[in-house]
Structure formats: structure tokens, C-alpha cells
N, CA, C and O atoms as a Tripos MOL2 file, in Angstrom:
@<TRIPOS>MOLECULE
protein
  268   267    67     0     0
PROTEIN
NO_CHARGES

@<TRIPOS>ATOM
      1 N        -109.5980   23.3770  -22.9050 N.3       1 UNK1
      2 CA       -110.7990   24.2000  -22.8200 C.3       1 UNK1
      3 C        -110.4020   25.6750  -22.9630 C.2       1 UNK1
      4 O        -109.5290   26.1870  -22.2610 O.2       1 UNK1
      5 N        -111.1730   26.4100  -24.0250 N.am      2 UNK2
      6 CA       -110.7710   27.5690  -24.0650 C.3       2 UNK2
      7 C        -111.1470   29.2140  -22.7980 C.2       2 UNK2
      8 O        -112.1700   29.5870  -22.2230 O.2       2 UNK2
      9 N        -110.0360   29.6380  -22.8430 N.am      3 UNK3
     10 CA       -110.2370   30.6420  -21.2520 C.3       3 UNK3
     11 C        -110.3610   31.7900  -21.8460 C.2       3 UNK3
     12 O        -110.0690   31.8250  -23.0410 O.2       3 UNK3
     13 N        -110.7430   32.8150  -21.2920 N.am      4 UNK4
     14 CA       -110.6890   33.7990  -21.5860 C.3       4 UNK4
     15 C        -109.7840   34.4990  -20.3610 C.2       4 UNK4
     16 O        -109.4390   33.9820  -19.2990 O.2       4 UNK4
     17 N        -109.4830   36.0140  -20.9250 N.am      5 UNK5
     18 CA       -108.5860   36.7800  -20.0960 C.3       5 UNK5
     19 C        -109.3290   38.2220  -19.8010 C.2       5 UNK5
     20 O        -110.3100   38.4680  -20.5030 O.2       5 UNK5
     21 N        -108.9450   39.1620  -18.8420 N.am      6 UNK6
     22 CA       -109.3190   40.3850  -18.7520 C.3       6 UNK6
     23 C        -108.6070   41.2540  -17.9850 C.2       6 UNK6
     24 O        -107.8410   40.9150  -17.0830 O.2       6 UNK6
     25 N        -108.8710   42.4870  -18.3630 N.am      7 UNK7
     26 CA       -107.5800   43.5220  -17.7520 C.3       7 UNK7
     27 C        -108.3890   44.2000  -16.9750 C.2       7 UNK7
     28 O        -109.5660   44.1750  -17.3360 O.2       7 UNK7
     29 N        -108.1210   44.8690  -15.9160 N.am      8 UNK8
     30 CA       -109.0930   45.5420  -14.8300 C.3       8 UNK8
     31 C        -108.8820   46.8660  -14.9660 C.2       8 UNK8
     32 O        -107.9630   47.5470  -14.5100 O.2       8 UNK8
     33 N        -110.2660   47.3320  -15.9590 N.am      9 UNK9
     34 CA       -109.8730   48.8960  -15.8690 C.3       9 UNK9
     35 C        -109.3460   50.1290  -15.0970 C.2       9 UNK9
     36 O        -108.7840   51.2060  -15.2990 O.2       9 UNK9
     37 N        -109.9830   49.1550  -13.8230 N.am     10 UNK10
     38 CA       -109.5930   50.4600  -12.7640 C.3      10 UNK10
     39 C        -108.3480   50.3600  -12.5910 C.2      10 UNK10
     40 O        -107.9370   51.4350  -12.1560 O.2      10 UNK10
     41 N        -107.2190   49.3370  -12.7510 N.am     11 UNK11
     42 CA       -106.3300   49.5320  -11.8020 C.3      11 UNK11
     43 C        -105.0730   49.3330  -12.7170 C.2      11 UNK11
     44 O        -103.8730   49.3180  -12.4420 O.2      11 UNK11
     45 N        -105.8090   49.1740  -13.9960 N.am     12 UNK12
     46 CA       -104.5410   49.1120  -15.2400 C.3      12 UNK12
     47 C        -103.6160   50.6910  -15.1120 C.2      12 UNK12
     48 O        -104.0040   51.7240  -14.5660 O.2      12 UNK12
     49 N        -102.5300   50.4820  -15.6920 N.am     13 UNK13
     50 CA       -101.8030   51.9540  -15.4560 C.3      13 UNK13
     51 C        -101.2660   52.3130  -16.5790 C.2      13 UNK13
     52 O        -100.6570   53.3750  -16.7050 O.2      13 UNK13
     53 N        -101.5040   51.1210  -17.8940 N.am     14 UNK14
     54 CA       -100.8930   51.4640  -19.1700 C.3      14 UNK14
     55 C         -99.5150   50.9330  -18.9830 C.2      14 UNK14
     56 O         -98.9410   51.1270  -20.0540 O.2      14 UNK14
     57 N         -98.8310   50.4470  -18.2730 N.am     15 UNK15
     58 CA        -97.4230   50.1330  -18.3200 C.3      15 UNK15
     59 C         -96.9970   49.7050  -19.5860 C.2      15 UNK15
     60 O         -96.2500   50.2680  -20.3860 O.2      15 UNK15
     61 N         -97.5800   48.6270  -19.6530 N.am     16 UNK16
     62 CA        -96.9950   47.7800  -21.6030 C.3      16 UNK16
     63 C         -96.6840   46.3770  -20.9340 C.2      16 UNK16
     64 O         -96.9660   45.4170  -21.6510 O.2      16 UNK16
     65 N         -96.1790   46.1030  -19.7470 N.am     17 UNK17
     66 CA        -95.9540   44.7150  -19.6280 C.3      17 UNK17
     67 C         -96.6660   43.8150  -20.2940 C.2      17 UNK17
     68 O         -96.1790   43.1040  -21.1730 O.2      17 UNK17
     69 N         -97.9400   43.7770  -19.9080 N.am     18 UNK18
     70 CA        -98.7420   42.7070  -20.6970 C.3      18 UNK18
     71 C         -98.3180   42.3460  -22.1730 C.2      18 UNK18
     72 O         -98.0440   41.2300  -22.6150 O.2      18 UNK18
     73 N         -98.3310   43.7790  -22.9490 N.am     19 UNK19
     74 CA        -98.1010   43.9010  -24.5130 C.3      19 UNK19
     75 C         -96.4350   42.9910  -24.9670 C.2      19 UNK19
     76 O         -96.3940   42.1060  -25.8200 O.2      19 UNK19
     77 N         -95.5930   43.3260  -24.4210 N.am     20 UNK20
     78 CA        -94.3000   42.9120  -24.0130 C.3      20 UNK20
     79 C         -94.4540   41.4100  -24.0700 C.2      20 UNK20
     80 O         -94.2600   40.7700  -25.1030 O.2      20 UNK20
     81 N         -94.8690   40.7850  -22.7300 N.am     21 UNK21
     82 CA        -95.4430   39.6510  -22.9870 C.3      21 UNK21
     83 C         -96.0060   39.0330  -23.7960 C.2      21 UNK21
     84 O         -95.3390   38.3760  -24.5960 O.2      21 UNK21
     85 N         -97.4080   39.0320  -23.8610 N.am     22 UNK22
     86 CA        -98.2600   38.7760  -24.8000 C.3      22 UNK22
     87 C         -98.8820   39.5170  -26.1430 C.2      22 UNK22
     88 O        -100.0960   39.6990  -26.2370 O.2      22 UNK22
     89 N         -98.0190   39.9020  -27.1040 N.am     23 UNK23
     90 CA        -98.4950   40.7020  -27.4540 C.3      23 UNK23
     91 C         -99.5310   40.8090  -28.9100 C.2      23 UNK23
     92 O         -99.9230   41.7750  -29.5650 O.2      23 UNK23
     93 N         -99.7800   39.0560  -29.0610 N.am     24 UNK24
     94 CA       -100.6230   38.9200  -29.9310 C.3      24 UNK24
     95 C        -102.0780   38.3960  -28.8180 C.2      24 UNK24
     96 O        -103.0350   37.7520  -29.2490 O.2      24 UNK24
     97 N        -101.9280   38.8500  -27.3760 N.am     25 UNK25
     98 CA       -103.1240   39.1760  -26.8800 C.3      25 UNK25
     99 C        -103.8690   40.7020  -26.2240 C.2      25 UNK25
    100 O        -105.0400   40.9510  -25.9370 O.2      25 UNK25
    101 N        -102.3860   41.6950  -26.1340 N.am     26 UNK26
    102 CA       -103.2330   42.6900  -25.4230 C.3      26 UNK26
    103 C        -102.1790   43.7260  -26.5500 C.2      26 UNK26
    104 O        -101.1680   43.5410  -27.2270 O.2      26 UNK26
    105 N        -102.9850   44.7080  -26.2970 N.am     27 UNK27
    106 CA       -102.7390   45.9890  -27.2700 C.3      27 UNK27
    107 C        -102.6260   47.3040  -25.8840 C.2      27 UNK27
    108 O        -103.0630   47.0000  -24.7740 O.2      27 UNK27
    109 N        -102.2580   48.1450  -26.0250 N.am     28 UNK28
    110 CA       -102.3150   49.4440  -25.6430 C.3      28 UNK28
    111 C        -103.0350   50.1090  -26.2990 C.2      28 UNK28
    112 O        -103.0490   50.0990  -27.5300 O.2      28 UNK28
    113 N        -103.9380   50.9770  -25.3830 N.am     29 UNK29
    114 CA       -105.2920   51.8270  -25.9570 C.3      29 UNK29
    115 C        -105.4410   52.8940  -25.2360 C.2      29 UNK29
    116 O        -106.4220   53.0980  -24.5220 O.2      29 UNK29
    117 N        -104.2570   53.8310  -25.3970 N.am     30 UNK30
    118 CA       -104.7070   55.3550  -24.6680 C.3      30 UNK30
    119 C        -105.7300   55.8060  -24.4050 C.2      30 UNK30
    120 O        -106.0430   56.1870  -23.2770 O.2      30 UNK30
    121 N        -106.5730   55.8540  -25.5850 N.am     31 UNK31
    122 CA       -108.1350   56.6160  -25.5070 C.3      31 UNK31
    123 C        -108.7560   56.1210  -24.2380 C.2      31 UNK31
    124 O        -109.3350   56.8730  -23.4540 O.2      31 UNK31
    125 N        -108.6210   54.8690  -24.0640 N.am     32 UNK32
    126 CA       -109.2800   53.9720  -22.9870 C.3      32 UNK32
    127 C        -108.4370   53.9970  -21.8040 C.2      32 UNK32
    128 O        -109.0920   53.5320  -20.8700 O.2      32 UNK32
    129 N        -107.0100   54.4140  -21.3530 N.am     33 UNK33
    130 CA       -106.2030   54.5100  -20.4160 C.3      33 UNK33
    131 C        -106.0860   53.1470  -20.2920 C.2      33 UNK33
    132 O        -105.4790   52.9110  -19.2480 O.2      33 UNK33
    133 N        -106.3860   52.1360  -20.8760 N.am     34 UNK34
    134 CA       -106.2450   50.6750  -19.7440 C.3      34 UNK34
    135 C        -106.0810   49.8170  -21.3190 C.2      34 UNK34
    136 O        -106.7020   50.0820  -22.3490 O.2      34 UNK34
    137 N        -104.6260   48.2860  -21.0380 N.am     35 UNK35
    138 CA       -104.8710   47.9810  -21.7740 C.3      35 UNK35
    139 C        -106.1590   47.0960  -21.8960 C.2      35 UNK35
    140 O        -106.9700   46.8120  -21.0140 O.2      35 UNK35
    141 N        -106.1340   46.6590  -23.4950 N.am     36 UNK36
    142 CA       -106.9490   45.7350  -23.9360 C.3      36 UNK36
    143 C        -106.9020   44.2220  -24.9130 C.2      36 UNK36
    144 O        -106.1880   43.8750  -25.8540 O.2      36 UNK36
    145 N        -107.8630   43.6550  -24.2800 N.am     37 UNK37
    146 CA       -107.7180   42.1960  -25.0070 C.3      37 UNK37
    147 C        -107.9040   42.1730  -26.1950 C.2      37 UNK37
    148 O        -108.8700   42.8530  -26.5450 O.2      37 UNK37
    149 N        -107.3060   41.6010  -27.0770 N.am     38 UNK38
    150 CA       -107.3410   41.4570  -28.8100 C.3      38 UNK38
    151 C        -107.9580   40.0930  -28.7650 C.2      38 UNK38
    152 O        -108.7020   39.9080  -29.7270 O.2      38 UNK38
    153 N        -107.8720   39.0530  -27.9140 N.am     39 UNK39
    154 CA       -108.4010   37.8250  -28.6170 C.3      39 UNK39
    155 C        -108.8820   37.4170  -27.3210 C.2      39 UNK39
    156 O        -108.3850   37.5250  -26.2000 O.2      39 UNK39
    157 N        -110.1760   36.8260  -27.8130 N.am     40 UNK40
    158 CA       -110.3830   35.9290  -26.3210 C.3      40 UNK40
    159 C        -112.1670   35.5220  -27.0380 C.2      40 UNK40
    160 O        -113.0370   36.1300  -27.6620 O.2      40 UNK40
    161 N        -111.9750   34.2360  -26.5080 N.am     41 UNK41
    162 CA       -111.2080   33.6150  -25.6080 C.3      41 UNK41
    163 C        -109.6260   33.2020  -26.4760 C.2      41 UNK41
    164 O        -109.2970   33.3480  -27.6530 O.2      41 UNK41
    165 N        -108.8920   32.6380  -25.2800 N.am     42 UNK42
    166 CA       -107.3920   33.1400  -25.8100 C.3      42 UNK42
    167 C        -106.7950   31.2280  -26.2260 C.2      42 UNK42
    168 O        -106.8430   30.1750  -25.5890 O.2      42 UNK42
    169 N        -106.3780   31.5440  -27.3390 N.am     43 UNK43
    170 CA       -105.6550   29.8460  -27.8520 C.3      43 UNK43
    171 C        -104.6750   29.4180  -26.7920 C.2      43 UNK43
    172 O        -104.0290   30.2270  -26.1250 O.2      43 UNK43
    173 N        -104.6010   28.2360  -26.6780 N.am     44 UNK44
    174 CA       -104.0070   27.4630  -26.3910 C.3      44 UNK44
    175 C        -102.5890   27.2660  -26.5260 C.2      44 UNK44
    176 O        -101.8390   26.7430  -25.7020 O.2      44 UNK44
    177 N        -102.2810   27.7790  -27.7410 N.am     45 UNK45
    178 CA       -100.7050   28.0040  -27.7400 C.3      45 UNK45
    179 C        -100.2170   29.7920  -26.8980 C.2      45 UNK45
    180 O         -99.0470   30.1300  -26.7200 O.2      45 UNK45
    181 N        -100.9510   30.3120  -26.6680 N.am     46 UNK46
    182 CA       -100.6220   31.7100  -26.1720 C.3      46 UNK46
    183 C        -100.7290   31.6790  -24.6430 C.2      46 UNK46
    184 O        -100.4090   32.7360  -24.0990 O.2      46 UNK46
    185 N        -101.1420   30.6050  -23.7880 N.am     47 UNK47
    186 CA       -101.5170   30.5320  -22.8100 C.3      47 UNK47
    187 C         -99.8640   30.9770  -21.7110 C.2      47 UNK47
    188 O         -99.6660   31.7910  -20.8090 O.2      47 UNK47
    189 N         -99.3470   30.3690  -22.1240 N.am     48 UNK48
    190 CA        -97.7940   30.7950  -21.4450 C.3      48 UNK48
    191 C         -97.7600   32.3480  -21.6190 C.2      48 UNK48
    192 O         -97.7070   33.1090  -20.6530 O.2      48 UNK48
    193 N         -97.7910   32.7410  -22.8510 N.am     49 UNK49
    194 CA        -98.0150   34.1070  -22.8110 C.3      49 UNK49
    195 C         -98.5300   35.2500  -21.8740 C.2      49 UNK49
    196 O         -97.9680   36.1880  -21.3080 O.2      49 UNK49
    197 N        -100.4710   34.5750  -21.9640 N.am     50 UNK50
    198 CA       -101.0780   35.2350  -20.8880 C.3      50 UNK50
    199 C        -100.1810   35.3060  -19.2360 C.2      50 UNK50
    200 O         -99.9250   36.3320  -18.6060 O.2      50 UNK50
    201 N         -99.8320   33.8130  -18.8320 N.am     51 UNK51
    202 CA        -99.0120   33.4460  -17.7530 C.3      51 UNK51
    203 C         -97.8580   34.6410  -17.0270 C.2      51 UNK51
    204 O         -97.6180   35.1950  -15.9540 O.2      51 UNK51
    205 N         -97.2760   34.5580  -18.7350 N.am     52 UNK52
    206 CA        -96.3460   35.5540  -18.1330 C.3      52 UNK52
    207 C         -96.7110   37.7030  -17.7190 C.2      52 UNK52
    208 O         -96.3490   38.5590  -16.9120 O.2      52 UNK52
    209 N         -97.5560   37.5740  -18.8430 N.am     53 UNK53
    210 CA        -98.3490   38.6920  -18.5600 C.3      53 UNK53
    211 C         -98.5580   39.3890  -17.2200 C.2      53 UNK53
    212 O         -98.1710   40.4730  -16.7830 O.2      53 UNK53
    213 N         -99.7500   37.8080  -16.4110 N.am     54 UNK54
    214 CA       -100.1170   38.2820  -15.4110 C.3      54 UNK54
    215 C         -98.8840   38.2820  -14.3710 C.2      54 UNK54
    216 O         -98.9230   39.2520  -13.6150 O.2      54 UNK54
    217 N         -97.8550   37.4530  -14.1780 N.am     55 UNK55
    218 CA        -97.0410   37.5040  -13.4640 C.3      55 UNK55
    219 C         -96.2490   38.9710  -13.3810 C.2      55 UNK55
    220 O         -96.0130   39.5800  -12.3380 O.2      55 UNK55
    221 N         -95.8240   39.4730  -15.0010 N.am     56 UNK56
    222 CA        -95.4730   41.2720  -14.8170 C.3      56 UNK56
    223 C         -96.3050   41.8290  -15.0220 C.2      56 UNK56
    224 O         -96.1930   42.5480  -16.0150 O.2      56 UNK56
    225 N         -97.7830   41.8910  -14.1920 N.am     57 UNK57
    226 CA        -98.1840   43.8380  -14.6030 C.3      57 UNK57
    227 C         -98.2570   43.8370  -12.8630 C.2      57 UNK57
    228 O         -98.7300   43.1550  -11.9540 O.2      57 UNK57
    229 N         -97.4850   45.0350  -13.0580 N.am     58 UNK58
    230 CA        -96.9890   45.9510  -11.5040 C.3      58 UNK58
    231 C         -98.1190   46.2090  -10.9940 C.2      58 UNK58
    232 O         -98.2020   46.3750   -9.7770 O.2      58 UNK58
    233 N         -99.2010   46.2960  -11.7920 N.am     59 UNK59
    234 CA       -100.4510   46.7580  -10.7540 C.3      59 UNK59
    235 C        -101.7300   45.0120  -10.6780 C.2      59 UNK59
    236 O        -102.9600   45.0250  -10.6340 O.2      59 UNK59
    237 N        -100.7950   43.7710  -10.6900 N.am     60 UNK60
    238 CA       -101.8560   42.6740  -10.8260 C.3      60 UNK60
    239 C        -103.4350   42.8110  -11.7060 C.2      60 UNK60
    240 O        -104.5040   42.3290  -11.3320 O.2      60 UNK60
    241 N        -103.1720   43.6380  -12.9960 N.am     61 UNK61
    242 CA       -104.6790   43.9180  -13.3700 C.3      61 UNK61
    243 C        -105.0390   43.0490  -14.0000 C.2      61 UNK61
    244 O        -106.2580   42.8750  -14.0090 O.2      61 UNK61
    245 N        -104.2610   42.1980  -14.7340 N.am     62 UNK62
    246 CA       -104.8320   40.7570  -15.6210 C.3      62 UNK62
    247 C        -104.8570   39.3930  -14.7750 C.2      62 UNK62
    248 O        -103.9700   38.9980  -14.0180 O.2      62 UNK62
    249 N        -106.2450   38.6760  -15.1180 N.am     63 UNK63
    250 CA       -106.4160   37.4490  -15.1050 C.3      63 UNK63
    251 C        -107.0470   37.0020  -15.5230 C.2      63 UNK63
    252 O        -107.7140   37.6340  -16.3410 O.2      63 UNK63
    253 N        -107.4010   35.2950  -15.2610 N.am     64 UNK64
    254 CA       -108.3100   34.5090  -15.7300 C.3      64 UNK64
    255 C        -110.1100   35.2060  -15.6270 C.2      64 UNK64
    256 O        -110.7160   35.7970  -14.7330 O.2      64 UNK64
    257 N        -110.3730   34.8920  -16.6170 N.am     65 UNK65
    258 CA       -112.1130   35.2140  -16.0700 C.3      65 UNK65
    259 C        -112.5530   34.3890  -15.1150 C.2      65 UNK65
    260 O        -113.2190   34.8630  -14.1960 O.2      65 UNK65
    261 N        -112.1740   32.6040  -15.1730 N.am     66 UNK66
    262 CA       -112.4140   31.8990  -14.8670 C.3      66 UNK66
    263 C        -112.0800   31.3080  -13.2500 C.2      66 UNK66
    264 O        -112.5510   30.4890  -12.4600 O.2      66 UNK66
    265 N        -110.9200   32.3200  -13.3300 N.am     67 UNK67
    266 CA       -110.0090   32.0360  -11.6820 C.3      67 UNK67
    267 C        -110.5590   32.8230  -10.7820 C.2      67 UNK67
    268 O        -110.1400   32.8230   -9.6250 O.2      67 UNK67
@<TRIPOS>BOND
     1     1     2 1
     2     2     3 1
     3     3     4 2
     4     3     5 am
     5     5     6 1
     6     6     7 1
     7     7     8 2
     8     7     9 am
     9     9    10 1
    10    10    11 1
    11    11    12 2
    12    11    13 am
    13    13    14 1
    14    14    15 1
    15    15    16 2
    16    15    17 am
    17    17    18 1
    18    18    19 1
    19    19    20 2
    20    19    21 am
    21    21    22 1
    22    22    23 1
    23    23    24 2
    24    23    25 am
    25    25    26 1
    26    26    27 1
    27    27    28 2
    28    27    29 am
    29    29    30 1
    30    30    31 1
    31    31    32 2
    32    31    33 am
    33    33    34 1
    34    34    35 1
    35    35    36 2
    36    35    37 am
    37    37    38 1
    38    38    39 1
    39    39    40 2
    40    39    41 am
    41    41    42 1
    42    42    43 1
    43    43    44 2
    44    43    45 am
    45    45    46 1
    46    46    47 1
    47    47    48 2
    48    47    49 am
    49    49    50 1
    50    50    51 1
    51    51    52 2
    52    51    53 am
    53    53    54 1
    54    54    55 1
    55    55    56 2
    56    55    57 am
    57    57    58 1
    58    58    59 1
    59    59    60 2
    60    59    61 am
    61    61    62 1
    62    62    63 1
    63    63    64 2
    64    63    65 am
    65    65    66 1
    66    66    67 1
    67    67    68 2
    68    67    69 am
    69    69    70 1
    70    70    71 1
    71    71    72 2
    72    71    73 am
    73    73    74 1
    74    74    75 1
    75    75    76 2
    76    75    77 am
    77    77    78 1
    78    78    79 1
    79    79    80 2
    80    79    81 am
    81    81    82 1
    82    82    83 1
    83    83    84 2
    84    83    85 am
    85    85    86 1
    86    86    87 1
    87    87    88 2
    88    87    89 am
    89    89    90 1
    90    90    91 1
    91    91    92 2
    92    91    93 am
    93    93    94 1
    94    94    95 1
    95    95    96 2
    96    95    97 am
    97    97    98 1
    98    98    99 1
    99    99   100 2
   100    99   101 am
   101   101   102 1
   102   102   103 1
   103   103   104 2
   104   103   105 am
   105   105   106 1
   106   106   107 1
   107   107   108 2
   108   107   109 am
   109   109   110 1
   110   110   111 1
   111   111   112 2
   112   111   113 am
   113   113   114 1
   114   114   115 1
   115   115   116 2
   116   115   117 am
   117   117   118 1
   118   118   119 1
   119   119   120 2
   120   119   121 am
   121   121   122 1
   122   122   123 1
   123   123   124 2
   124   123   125 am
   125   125   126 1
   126   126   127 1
   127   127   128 2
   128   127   129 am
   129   129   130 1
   130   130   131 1
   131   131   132 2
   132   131   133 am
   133   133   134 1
   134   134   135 1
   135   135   136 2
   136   135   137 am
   137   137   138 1
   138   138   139 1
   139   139   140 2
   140   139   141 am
   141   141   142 1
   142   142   143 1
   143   143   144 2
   144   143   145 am
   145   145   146 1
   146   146   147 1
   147   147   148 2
   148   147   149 am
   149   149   150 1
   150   150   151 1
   151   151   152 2
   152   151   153 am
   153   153   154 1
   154   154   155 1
   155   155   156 2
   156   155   157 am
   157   157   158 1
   158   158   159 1
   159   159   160 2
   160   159   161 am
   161   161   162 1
   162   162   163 1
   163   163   164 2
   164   163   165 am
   165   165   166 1
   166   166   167 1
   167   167   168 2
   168   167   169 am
   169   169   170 1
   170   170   171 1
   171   171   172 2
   172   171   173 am
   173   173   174 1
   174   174   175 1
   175   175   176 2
   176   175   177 am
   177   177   178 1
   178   178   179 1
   179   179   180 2
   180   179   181 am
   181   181   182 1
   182   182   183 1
   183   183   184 2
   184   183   185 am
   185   185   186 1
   186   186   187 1
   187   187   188 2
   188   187   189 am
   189   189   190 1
   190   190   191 1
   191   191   192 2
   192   191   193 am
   193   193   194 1
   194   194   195 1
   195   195   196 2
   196   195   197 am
   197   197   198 1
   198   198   199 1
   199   199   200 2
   200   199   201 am
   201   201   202 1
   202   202   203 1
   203   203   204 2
   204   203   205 am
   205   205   206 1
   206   206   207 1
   207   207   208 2
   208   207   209 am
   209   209   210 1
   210   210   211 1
   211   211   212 2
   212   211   213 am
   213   213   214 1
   214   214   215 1
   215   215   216 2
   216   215   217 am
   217   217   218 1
   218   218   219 1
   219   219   220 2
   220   219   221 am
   221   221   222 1
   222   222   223 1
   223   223   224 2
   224   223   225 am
   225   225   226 1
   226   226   227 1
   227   227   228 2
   228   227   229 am
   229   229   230 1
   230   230   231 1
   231   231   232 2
   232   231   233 am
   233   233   234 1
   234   234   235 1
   235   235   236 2
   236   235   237 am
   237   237   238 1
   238   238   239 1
   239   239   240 2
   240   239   241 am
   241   241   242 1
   242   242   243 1
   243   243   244 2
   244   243   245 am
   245   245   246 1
   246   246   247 1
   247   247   248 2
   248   247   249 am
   249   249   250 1
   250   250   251 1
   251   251   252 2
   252   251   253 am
   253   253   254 1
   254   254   255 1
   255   255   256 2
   256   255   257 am
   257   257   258 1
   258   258   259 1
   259   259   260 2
   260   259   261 am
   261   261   262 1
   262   262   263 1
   263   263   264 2
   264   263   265 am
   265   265   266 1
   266   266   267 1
   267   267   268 2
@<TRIPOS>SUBSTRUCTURE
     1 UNK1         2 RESIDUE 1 A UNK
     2 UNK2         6 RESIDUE 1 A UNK
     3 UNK3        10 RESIDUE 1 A UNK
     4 UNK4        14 RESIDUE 1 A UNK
     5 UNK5        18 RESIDUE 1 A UNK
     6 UNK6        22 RESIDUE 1 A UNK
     7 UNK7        26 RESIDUE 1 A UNK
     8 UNK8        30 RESIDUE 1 A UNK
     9 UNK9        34 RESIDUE 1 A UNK
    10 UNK10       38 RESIDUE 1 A UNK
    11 UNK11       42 RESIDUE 1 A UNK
    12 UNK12       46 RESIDUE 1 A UNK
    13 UNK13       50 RESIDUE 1 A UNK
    14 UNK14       54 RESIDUE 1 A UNK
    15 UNK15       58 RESIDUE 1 A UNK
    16 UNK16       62 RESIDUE 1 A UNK
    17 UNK17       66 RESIDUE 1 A UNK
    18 UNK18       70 RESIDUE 1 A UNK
    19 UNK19       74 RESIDUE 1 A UNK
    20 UNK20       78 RESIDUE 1 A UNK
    21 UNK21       82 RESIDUE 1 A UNK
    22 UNK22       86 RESIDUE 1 A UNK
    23 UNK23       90 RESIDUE 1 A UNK
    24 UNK24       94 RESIDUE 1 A UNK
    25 UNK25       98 RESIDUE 1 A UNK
    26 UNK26      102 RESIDUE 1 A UNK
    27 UNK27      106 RESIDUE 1 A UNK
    28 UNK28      110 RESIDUE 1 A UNK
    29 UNK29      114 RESIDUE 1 A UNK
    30 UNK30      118 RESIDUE 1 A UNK
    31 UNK31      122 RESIDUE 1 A UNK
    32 UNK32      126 RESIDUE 1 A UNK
    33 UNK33      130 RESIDUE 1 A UNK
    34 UNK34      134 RESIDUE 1 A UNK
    35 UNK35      138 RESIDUE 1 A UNK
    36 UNK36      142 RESIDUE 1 A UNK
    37 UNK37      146 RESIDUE 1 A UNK
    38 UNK38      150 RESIDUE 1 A UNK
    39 UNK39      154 RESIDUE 1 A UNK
    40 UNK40      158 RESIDUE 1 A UNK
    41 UNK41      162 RESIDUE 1 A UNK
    42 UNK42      166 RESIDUE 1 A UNK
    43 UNK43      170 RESIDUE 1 A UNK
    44 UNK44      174 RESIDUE 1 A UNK
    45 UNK45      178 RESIDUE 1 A UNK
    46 UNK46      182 RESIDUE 1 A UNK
    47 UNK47      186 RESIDUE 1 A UNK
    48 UNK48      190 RESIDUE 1 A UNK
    49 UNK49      194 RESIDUE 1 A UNK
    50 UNK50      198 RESIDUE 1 A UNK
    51 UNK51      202 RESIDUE 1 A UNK
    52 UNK52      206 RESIDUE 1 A UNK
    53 UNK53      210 RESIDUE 1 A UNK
    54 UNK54      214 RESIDUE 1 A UNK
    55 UNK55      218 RESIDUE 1 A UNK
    56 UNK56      222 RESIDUE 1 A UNK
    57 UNK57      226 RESIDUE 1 A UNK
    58 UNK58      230 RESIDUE 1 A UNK
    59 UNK59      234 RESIDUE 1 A UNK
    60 UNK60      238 RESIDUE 1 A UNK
    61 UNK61      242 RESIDUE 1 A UNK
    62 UNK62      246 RESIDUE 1 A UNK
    63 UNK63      250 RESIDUE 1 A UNK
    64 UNK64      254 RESIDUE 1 A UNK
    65 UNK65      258 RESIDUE 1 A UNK
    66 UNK66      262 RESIDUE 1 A UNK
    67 UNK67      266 RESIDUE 1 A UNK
């Protein structure tokens, strides 16, 4: 079943972890200070990806929509 993901504006800090990780799901977007999702809902083969994502961003800003 397909999930979607999201980054929490307020508390994103721009680090890059996510991007690092996943980076055919989140992009860096200065203008916006916070990153952002490129795909979503997010495939099935990228899901480890997201996983690892949320496990490194220093400020916990990504997760499931669904969780």
C-alpha cells in the first residue's frame, strides 16, 4: 500500500540528512528553509530509504503521514 512521507516545517533545520539518505525522495529548498518531498506518495522500493531518513534527521522532522 502506497505511504506517503512529510517533513515538519517547523522543526526542519536544513541539515541534508534526509537528502543523503533518500535522495530520490527529498531535495533541499533554501527559499523554503525546510527540506522537501519530491515524490509521494513514496514507491515501494524507496521505502528503506525513507526508513533511514527518518532515523538521521537530528531534529526527528520526517515521518509517515500515516503513523
Amino acid at each position: 500500500m502506497p505511504r506517503e512521507v512529510e517533513v515538519d516545517e517547523m522543526t526542519c533545520e536544513l541539515h541534508g540528512k534526509c537528502v543523503e539518505s533518500a535522495p530520490d525522495v527529498f531535495k533541499l529548498d533554501a527559499d523554503d528553509d525546510w527540506s522537501q518531498v519530491k515524490v509521494n506518495p513514496v514507491p515501494d522500493a524507496l521505502y528503506e530509504q525513507v526508513e533511514r531518513a527518518i532515523l538521521t534527521c537530528p531534529r526527528q522532522s520526517i515521518r509517515w503521514k500515516d503513523a
